[in-house]
C-alpha distance (Angstrom), angle and dihedral (degrees) to the residues before:
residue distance angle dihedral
X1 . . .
X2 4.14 . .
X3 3.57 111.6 .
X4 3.72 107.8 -143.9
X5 3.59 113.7 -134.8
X6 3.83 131.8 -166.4
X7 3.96 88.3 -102.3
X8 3.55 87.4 61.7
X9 3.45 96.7 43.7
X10 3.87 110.9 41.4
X11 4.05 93.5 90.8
X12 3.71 116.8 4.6
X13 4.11 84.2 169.3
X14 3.93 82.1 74.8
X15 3.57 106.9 0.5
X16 3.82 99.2 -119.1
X17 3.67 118.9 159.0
X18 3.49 131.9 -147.2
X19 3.27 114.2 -116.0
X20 3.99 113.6 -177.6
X21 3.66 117.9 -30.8
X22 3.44 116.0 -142.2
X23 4.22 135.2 175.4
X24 3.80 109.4 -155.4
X25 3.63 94.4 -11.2
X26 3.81 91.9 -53.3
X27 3.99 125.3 119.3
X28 3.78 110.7 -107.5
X29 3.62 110.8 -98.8
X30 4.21 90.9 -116.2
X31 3.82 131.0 -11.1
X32 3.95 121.9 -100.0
X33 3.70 107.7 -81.4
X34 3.86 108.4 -122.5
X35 3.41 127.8 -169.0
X36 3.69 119.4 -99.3
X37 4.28 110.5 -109.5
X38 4.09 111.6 -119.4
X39 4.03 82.4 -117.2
X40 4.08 139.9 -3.5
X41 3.50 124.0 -90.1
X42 3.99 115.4 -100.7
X43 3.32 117.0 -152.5
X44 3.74 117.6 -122.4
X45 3.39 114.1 -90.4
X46 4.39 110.0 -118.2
X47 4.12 89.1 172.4
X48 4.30 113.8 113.0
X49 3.48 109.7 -93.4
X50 3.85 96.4 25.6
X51 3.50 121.5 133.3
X52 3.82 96.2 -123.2
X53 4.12 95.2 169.4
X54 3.76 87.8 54.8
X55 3.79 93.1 48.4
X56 3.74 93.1 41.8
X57 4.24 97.0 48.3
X58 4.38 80.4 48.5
X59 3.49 87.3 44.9
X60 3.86 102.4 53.2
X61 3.68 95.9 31.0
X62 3.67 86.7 61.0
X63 3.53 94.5 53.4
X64 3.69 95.7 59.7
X65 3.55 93.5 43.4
X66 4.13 84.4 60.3
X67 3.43 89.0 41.4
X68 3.46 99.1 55.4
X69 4.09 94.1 42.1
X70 4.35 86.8 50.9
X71 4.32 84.3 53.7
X72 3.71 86.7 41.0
X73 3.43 99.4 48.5
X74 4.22 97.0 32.7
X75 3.99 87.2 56.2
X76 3.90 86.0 48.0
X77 3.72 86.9 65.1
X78 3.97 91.0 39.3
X79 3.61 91.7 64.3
X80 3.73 89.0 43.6
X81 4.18 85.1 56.8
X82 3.61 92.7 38.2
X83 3.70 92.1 64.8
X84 3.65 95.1 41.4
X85 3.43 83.4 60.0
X86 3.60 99.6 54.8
X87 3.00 105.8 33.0
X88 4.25 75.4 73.6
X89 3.86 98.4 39.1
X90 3.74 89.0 -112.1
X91 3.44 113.1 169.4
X92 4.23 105.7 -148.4
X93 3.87 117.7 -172.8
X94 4.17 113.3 -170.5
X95 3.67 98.0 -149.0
X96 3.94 108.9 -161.8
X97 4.30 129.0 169.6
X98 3.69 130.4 133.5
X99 3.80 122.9 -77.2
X100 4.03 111.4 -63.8
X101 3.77 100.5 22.3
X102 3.79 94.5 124.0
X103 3.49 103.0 -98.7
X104 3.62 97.2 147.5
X105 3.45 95.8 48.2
X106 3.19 101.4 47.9
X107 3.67 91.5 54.5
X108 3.76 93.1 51.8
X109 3.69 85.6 55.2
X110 3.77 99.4 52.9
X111 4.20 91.7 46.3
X112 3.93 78.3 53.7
X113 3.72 101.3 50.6
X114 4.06 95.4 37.2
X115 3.69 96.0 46.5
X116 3.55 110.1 135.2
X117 4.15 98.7 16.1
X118 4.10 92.9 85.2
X119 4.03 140.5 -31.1
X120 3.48 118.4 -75.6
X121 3.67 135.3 -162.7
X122 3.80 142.6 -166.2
X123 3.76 137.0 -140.0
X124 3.31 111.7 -170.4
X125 4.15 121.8 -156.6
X126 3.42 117.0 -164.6
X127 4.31 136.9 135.6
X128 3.92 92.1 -129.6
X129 3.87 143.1 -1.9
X130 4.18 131.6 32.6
X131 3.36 93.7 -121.4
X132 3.70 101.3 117.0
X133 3.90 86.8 48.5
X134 3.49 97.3 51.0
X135 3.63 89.2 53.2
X136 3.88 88.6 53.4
X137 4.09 87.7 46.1
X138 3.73 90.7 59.7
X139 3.49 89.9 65.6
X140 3.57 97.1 64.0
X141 4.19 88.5 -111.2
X142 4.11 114.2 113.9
X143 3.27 123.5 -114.7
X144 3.80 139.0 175.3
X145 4.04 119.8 -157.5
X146 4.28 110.4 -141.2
X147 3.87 93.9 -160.9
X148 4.48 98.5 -157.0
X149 3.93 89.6 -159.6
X150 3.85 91.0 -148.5
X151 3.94 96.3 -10.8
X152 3.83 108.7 116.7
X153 3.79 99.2 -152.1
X154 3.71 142.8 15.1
X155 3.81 122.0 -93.2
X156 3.98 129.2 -152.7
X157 3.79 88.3 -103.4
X158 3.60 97.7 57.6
X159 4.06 88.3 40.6
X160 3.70 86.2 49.3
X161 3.90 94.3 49.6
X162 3.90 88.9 49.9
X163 4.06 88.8 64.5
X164 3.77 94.1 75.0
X165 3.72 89.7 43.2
X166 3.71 105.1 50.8
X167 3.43 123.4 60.8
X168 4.01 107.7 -114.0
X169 3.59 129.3 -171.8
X170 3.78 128.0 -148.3
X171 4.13 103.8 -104.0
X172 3.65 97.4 14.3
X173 3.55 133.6 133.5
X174 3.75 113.8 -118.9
X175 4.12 112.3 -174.5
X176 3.47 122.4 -171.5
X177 3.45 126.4 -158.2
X178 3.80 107.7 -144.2
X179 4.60 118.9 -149.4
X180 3.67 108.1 -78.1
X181 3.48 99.0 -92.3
X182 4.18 139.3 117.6
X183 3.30 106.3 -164.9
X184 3.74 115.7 56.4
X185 3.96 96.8 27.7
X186 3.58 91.2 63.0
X187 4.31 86.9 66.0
X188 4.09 91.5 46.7
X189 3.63 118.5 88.7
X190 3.88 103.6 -166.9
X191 4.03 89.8 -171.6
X192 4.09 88.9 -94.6
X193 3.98 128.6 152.3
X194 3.60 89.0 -127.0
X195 3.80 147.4 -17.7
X196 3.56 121.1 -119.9
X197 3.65 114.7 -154.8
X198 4.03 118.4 -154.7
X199 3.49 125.4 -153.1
X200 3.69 128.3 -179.2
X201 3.64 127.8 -145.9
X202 3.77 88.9 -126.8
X203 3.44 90.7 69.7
X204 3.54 130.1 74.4
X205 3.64 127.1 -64.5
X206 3.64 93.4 -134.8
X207 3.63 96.0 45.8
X208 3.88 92.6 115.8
X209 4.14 89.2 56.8
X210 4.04 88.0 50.1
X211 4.14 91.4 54.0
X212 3.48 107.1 21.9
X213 3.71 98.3 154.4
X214 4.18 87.2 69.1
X215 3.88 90.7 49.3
X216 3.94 95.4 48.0
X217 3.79 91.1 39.2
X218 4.21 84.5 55.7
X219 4.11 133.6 78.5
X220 3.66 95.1 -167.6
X221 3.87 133.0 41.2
X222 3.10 115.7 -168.4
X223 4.37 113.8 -158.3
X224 3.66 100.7 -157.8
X225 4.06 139.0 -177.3
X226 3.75 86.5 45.8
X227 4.11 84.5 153.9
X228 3.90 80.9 78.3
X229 3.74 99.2 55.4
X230 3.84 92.9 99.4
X231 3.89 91.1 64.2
X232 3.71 104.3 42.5
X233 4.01 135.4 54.2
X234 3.80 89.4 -121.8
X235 3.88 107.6 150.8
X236 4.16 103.4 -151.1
X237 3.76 96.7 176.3
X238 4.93 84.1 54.6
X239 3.57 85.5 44.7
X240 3.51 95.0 50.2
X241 3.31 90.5 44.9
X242 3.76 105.4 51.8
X243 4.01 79.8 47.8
X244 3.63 86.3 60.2
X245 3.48 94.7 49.7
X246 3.43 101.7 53.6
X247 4.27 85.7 46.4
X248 3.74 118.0 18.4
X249 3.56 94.0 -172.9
X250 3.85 91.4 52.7
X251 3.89 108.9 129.9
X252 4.07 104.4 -137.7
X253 3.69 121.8 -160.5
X254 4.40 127.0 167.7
X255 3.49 124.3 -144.0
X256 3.93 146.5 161.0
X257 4.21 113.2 -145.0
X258 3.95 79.5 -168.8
X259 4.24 104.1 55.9
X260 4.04 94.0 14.0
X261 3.56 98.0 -120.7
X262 3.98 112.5 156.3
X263 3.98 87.3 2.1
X264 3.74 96.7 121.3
X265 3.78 83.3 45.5
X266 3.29 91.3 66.1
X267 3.90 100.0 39.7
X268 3.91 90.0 53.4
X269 3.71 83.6 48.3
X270 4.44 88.3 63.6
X271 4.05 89.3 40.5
X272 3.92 93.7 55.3
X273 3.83 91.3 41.6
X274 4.14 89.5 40.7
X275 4.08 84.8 48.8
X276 3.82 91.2 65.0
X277 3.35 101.1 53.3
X278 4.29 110.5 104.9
X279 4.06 107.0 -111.5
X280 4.09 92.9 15.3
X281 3.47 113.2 125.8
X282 3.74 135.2 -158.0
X283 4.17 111.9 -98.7
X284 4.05 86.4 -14.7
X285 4.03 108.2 160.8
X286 3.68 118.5 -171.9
């Protein structure tokens, strides 16, 4: 008999593992609690004789039924941060894209330009290394770095955990900046208002067809890098498209961190969805 371990269970969309979590180079004060399977796996049998299609159905069918009880029980705890949340007109953004998009940047740049309207705070997602949240620290903004080990996204639990380590003010914006990554994201609600997917004009056009489980699962895309437009054969209006395809109701807005173009777009875009939330206030600092 296997015994299933939270390694093996973390992602079975892509079979990462966990590894050791750890917020600004600490250990996580307790690993996510996940429910218990009904049985173990049991490894398909290869031996003569064996009946491998039996073992194989058993097999798979048991790996959605985990599946489905990890969702089940991760958007359990989403709800649980959702409320926490607003219950203190927090505004939290899930920011998601593959590797190289900008992310970073672009968050450096929005601490910049809302300085002074209301707090703002940072998670940062990544498998190793604080860089990205010491970049966010030298703006004056906190931040606290979740380093996955070999997880390739965030959870609610680890999301949840960050609460008590990050200092969050009542009607602030908190944006968290998920590991580069558009598969398993997508399938992870963290308990955020919205996820805002990135995509970079270096990438391909046809990037939202490939993953189209991050660009349904999204409200915003945000087309990046459009500074470099000039030098490549990126087509924004087909990309926007094929986003639109996949998710009709997808808001679309393009922007360059680098020249500024369609930056205050963007910024006007958090202050109208910041507005709606019950108890926010407009420019309220505490």
């Amino acid at each position: 008999m296997t015994k299933l371990t939270r390694d093996q269970t973390m992602c079975s969309t892509c079979g990462c593992g966990s590894g050791e979590i750890r917020y600004n180079g600490q250990p996580a004060l307790s690993a996510a609690p996940l429910p218990a399977p009904t049985q173990a796996f049991r490894p398909v049998a290869a031996a003569a004789g064996a009946h491998v299609h039996d073992h194989a159905h058993d097999h798979d069918a048991q790996k959605v039924k985990i599946e489905r009880d990890i969702l089940s029980h991760n958007d359990t705890l989403a709800a649980a941060n959702r409320a926490w949340l607003a219950a203190r007109a927090i505004l939290a953004l899930n920011l998601v894209s593959s590797p190289g998009s900008g992310k970073t940047t672009l968050l450096v740049e929005t601490i910049r330009r809302l300085a002074g309207e209301f707090p703002i705070a940072v998670i940062e997602g990544d498998q190793q290394t604080e860089f990205d949240a010491e970049r966010i620290r030298a703006t004056g903004a906190p931040a606290l770095q979740i380093n996955t080990g070999k997880g390739c996204h965030l959870d609610a639990h680890m999301v949840g955990e960050a609460f008590a380590r990050l200092p969050l003010a009542a009607q602030s914006l908190l944006l968290i900046e998920n590991v580069g990554n558009l598969v398993c994201p997508a399938a992870f609600d963290l308990g955020e208002a919205h996820k805002v997917v990135i995509l970079s004009v270096t990438e391909g056009e046809d990037k939202p067809l490939k993953y189209p489980d991050m660009f349904a699962a999204a409200d915003l895309m945000l087309l990046s890098k459009t500074d470099l437009l000039p030098h490549l054969s990126f087509d924004p209006e087909r990309a926007i498209g094929y986003a639109q395809r996949v998710n009709p109701r997808l808001h679309t807005l393009t922007l360059s961190t680098t020249s500024g173009a369609g930056f205050d777009a963007w910024l006007d875009w958090i202050r109208r969805e910041r507005a709606t939330l019950p108890g926010a206030r407009p420019g309220a600092v505490t």
